[in-house]
Every structure is written in C-alpha cells, then in structure tokens.
C-alpha positions as CSV (number, residue, x, y, z in Angstrom):
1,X,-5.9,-20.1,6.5
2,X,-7.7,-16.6,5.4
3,X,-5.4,-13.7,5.2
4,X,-6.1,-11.3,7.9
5,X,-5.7,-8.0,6.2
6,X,-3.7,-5.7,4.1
7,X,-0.1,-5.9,4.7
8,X,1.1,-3.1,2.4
9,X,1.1,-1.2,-1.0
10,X,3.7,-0.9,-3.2
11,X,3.7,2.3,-5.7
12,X,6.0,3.7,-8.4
13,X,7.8,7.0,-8.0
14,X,10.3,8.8,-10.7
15,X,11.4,11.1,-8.0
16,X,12.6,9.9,-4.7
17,X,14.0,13.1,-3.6
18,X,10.0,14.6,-4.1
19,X,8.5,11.5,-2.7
20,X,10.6,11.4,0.6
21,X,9.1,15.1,0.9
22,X,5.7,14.6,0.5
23,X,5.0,11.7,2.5
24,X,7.4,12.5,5.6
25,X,6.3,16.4,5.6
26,X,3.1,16.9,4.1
27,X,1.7,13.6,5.1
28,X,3.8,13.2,8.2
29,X,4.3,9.3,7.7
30,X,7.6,8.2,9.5
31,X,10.1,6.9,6.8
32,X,10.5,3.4,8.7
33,X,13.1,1.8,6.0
34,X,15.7,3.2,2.8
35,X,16.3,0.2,1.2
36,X,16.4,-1.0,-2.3
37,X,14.8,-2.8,-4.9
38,X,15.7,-6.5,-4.2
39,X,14.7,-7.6,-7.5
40,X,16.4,-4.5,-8.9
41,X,19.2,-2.7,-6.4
42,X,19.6,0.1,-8.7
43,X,16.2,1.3,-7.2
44,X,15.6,2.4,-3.7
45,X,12.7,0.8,-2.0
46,X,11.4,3.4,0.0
47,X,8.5,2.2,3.4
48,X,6.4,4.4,5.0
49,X,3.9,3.6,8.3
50,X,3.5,4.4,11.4
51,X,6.1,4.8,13.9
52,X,7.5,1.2,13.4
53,X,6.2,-0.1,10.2
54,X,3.4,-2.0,12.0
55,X,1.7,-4.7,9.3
56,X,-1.1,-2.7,7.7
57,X,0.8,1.1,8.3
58,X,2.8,0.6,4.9
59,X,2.9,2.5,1.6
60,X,6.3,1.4,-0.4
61,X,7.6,3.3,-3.0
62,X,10.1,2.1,-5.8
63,X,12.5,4.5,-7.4
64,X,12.8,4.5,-11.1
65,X,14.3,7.9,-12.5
66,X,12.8,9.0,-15.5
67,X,9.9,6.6,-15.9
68,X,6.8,7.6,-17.7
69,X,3.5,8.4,-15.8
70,X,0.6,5.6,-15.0
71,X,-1.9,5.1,-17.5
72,X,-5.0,4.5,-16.0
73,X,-7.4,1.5,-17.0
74,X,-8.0,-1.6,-16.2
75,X,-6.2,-4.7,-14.3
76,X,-4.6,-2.0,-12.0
77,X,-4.7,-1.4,-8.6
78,X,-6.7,2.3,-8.9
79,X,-7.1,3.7,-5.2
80,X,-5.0,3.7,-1.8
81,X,-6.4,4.5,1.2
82,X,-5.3,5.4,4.1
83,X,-6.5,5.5,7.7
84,X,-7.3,8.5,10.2
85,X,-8.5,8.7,13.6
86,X,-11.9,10.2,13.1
87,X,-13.8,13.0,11.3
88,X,-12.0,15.9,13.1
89,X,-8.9,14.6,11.1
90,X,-10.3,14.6,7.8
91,X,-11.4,18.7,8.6
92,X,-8.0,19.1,10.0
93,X,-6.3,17.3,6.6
94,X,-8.9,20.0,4.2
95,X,-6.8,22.7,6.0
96,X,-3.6,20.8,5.7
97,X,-3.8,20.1,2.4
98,X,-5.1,23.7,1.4
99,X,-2.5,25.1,3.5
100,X,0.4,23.1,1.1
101,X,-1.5,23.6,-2.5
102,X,-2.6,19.4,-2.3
103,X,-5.2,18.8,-5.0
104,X,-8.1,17.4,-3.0
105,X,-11.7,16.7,-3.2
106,X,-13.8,18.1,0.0
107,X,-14.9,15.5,2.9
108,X,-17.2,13.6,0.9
109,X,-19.1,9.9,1.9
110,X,-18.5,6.7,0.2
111,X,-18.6,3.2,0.7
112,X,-20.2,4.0,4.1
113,X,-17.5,6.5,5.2
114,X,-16.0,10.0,5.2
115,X,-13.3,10.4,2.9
116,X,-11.0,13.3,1.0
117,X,-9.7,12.0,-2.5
118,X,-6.3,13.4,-3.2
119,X,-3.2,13.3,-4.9
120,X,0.5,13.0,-5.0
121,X,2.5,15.5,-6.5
122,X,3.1,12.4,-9.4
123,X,-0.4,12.0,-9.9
124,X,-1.1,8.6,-7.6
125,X,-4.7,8.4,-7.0
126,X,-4.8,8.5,-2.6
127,X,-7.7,8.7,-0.1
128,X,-8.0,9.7,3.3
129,X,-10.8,7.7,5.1
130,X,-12.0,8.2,8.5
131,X,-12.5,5.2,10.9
132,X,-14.7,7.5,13.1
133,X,-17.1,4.2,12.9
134,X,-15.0,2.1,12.1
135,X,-14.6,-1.5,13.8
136,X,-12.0,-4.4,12.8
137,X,-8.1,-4.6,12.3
138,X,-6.8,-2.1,14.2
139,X,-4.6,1.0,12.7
140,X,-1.5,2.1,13.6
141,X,0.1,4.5,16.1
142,X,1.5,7.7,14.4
143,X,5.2,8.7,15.1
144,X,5.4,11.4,17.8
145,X,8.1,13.1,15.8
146,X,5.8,13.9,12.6
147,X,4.9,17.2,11.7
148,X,1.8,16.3,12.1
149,X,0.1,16.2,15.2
150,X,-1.0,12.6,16.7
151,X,-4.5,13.1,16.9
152,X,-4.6,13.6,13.4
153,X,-2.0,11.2,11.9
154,X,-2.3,8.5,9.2
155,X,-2.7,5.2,11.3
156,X,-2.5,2.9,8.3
157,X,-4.2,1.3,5.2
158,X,-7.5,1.7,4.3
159,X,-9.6,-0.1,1.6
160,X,-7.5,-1.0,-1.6
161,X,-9.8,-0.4,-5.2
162,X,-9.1,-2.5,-8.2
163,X,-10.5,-1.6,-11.4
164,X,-10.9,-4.6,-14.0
165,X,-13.0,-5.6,-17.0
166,X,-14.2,-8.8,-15.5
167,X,-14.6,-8.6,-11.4
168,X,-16.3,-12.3,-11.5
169,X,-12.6,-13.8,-12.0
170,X,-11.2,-10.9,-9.5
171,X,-13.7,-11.5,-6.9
172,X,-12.8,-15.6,-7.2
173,X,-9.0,-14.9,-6.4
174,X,-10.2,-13.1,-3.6
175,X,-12.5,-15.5,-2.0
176,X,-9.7,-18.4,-2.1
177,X,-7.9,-15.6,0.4
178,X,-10.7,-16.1,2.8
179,X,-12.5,-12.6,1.5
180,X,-16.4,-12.3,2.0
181,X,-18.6,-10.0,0.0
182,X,-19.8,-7.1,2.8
183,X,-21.9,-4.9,0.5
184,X,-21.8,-3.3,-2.9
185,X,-22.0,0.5,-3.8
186,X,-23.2,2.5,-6.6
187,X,-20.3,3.4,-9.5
188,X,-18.5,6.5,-9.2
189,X,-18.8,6.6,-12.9
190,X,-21.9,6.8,-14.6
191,X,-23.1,3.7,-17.0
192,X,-20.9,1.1,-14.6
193,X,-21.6,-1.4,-12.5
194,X,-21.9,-1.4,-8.6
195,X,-18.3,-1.7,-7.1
196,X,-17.8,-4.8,-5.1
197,X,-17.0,-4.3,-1.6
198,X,-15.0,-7.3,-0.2
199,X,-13.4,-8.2,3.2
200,X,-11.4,-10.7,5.1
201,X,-10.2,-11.3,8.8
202,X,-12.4,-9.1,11.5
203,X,-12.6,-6.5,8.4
204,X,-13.1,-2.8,8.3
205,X,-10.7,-0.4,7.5
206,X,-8.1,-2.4,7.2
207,X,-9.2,-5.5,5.6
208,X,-11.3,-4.0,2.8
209,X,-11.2,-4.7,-1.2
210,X,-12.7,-2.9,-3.7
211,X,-13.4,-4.0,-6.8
212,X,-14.6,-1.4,-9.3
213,X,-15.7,-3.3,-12.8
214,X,-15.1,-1.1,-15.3
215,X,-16.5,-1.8,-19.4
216,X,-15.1,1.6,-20.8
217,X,-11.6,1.7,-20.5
218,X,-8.1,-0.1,-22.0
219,X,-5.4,-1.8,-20.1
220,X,-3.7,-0.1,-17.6
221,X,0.2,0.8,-18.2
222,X,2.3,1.0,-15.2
223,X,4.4,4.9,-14.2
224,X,5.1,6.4,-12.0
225,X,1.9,8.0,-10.0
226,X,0.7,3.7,-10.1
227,X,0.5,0.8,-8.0
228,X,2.9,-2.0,-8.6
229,X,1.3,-4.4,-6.2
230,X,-0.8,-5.4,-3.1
231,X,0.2,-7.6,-0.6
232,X,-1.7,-9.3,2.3
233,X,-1.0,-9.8,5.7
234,X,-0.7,-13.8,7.2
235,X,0.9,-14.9,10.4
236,X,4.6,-16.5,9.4
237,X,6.3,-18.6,7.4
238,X,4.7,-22.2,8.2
239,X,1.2,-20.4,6.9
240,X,3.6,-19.0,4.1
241,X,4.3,-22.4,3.0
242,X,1.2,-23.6,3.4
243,X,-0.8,-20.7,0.7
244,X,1.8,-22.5,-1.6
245,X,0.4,-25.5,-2.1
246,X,-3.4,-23.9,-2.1
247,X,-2.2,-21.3,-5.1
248,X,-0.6,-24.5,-6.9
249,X,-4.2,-26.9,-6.0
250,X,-5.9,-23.7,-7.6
251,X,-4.1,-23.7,-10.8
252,X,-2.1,-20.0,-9.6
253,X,1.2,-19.9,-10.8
254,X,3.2,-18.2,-8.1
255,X,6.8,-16.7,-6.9
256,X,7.1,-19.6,-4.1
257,X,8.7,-18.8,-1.0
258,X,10.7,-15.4,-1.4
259,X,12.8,-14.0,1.5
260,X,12.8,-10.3,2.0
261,X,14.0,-10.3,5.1
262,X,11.7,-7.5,6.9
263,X,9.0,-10.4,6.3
264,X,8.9,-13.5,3.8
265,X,6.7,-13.4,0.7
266,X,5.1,-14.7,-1.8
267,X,3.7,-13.8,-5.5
268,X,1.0,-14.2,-7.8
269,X,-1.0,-12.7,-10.5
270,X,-5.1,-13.2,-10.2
271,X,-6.6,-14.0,-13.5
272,X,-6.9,-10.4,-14.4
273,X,-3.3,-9.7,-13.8
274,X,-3.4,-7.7,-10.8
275,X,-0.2,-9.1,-8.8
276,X,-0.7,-9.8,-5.0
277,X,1.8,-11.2,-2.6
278,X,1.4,-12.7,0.6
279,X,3.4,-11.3,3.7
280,X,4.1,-12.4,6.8
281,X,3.5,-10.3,9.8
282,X,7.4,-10.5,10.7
283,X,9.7,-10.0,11.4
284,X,9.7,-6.4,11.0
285,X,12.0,-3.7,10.2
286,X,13.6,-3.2,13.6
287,X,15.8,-6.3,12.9
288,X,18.7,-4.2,11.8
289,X,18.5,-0.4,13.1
290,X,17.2,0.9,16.4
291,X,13.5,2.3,16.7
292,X,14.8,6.2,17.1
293,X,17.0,5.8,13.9
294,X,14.6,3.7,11.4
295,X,14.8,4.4,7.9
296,X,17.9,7.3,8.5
297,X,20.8,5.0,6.8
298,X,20.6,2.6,3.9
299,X,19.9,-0.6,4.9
300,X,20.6,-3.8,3.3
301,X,19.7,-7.7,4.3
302,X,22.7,-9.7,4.9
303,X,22.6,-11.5,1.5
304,X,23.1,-8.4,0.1
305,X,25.3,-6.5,2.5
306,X,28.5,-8.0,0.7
307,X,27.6,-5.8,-2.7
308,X,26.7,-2.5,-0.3
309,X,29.8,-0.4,-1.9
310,X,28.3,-1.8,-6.1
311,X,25.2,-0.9,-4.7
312,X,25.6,2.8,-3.3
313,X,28.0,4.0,-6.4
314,X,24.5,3.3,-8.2
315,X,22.2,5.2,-6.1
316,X,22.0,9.0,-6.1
317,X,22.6,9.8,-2.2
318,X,19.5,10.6,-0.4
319,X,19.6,12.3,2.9
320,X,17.4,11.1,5.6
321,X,18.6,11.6,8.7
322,X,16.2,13.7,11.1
C-alpha cells in the first residue's frame, strides 16, 4: 500500500497567457491538457509533462487573474524540481536560460546531485536536477515537437521541498505513505537544521521528499509564484479506496473519493497543513483528444461538458493550437 511516487504539482499563476509561454517555449514542456478548475470553472487548469502527461511529468497551473504573489514561509510546498537527462543538459539549460534573461543560479550540487535553481517569470521557486546518476522511477519522454531538443528535455518531477516549523509531524504523515528516511543534508540557510531527505517506491528522482525545517520564518500565504498542492502517485481506484480508510484509522480528515476524470483523487492536509492528494496512475489525459492534438482545445469531463457554453463566456480565450 506505499505510494510509488510523485504524481504531480499543482502551482498558482495570475497570468495564463505568460505561463503558457514560459513553460511551452522556454521550458519546452508539451501543454498535454486546457482544462479548468473543477472546484472552481472560472479558472483554467492548465498540465504540463512530457509528451503524454505520463504520471510523474506533471506541473499544473491554476489561473487566478489578479491574485497577489506567494509569501514565502512555512507550511508551504517551497521547491519543484524537475528532471533532465544528464549533466550535459543542465550546461545546455545555463545557456538556454542565459540566452532568454531566466534568473538562474549556476550548476551547483545538492542533496547528492547537480542542479540550476531558477525562476518563473511570477517568482515560483524551480530547479533543474540532473539524473546523470540517478536510479529509481523512471522520467519521462520529452515531446519531439518542443523547442527544445530531446536530449535535453525536462523528463519529469524531481524532488518536492517542504518547509515547516515542526518536520517531526511532517515526516510522520509521510511515513504512513510508505516514505523511508534516505539521508539528511546540511541547511541551505545558516542556523537551521539538516533538511530531511525522504523517499518512497524504488526512489530517486522521482520519489523524493524534502523536508526543510525552518525556526525563522512566519506562515506561508498562498499567490501566485506558490504551490497549491502535491499529489502522489498509486495504482487505481481499489488502492484509492483503500488509503481511505488508513487516513480515517490515522485520525486524517480527508476529501474521500474525488473523480477528476484524467485520474481519481483524494485530499488531505498533514498536521502542518501542507495539502496532499492521492492520484491514481489513470486513466490519463488521452481519454478525450488524440495524442497529436493534446491540450490544443478546451476540454471538459462529461459531468461538466453540459455547462461548456457558462463555462467559456467566463474564460478569457486562450490560443493553443500548434
């Protein structure tokens, strides 16, 4: 019953229009699914991945015009990660991201790999990490149609960082998952503890937790430029049902079964508020559009395809066809 990895990562934006940009043509991540914000359909829902949205390829995006920033602190998700080939990439990304005026740290190690820290143009605090040694989940396959050339594309979701003022209750939540504690590494700020390196499944890249405890800062406020949530990867619904009643044995009040369609879901806050979700692996975002035209037209699930003309006169058109 562990979870057997990261599923995806789902981030605030108050500019869709600038978001689409920056992840399809500087990033070169294939825009797999324009959807909108079940919980909200006034908001696109915006997935990124590899060339079909693969489990573990997918950085989401909510649309909320005019929303503050982030506020950075505690109980937040404070770092996404995501996966290249190899070294070579991350030299070929220093030149990219020169090249378009990215803000971007140079290839530097941590946690036992090579990594560039950079940001979006809203602020969201990103990583590239190499898997150049890398062994456990497998990544992605890049779209062939990026800008980007294959050899150096984004094949996924690397390690996820949470920053919160007591990791002990964190690192709890974590284990009920099925995470293990791999290692711990020194603070990247000064008078911290260790961050807590955590992994689940046949780990590595894809797998990986960390939890950065952090004594000096106030609550987090979610903006854009922030992570709404992190889900994890399980195998279908039966295993869906299952976590259920283990979150409920454990005293974690949760969402219960949630249909989303592209997968089924669950929801739940770990004692220092972080929200997590549970996803199943499909059945994947091919269900309603062809592979060469993913993520070109708005696409709604069947329970909501009835209120598509509501729903469209609300959104500001956004053009996506390639």
């Amino acid at each position: 019953m562990n979870v057997k990895g990261i599923h995806h990562l789902s981030a605030m934006t108050g500019s869709v229009a600038g978001n689409y940009q920056f992840y399809t043509d500087v990033l070169g991540m294939r825009l797999i699914k324009k959807t909108v914000n079940q919980d909200d359909t006034s908001a696109y829902h915006l997935f990124y991945g590899d060339e079909r949205g693969k489990p573990g390829t997918e950085l989401t995006f909510f649309d909320f015009p005019g929303i503050g920033p982030n506020k950075e602190g505690v109980s937040s998700i404070s770092g996404t990660s995501l996966r290249v080939k190899n070294d070579d990439a991350l030299r070929y990304w220093t030149e990219r991201f020169t090249e378009k005026g990215v803000r971007h740290s140079p290839i530097t190690g941590h946690a036992g790999r090579n990594v560039i820290f950079f940001e979006d143009p809203e602020g969201q605090k990103l990583a590239l990490i190499s898997d150049e040694h890398n062994v456990g989940v497998e990544g992605g396959i890049p779209w062939d149609k990026s800008p980007v050339p294959i050899a150096y594309g984004i094949t996924g979701l690397g390690p996820v960082k949470l920053t919160v003022r007591k990791p002990d209750a964190t690192l709890g939540a974590l284990r009920l998952l099925g995470f293990t504690e791999k290692s711990r590494v020194p603070a990247l700020v000064e008078g911290q503890e260790d961050i807590i390196i955590m992994q689940v499944g046949d780990g590595g890249s894809g797998a990986e937790v960390q939890v950065e405890p952090r004594s000096d800062l106030s609550a987090a406020s979610l903006g854009r430029g922030g992570v709404h949530h992190v889900a994890f990867r399980i195998e279908d619904k039966e295993e869906l049902m299952e976590w259920i009643g283990i979150l409920n044995q454990a005293g974690l009040h949760n969402s219960g079964f949630v249909e989303r369609y592209y997968f089924r879901s669950l929801y739940f806050r770990e004692p220092n508020g972080i929200l997590f979700e549970l996803a199943t692996d499909g059945p994947g975002f091919a269900t309603d559009e062809p592979f060469e035209t993913l993520g070109e037209s708005l696409a709604l699930p069947p329970f909501l395809e009835n209120q598509r003309q509501s729903i469209e006169a609300k959104l500001k058109p956004l053009d996506t066809k390639r």
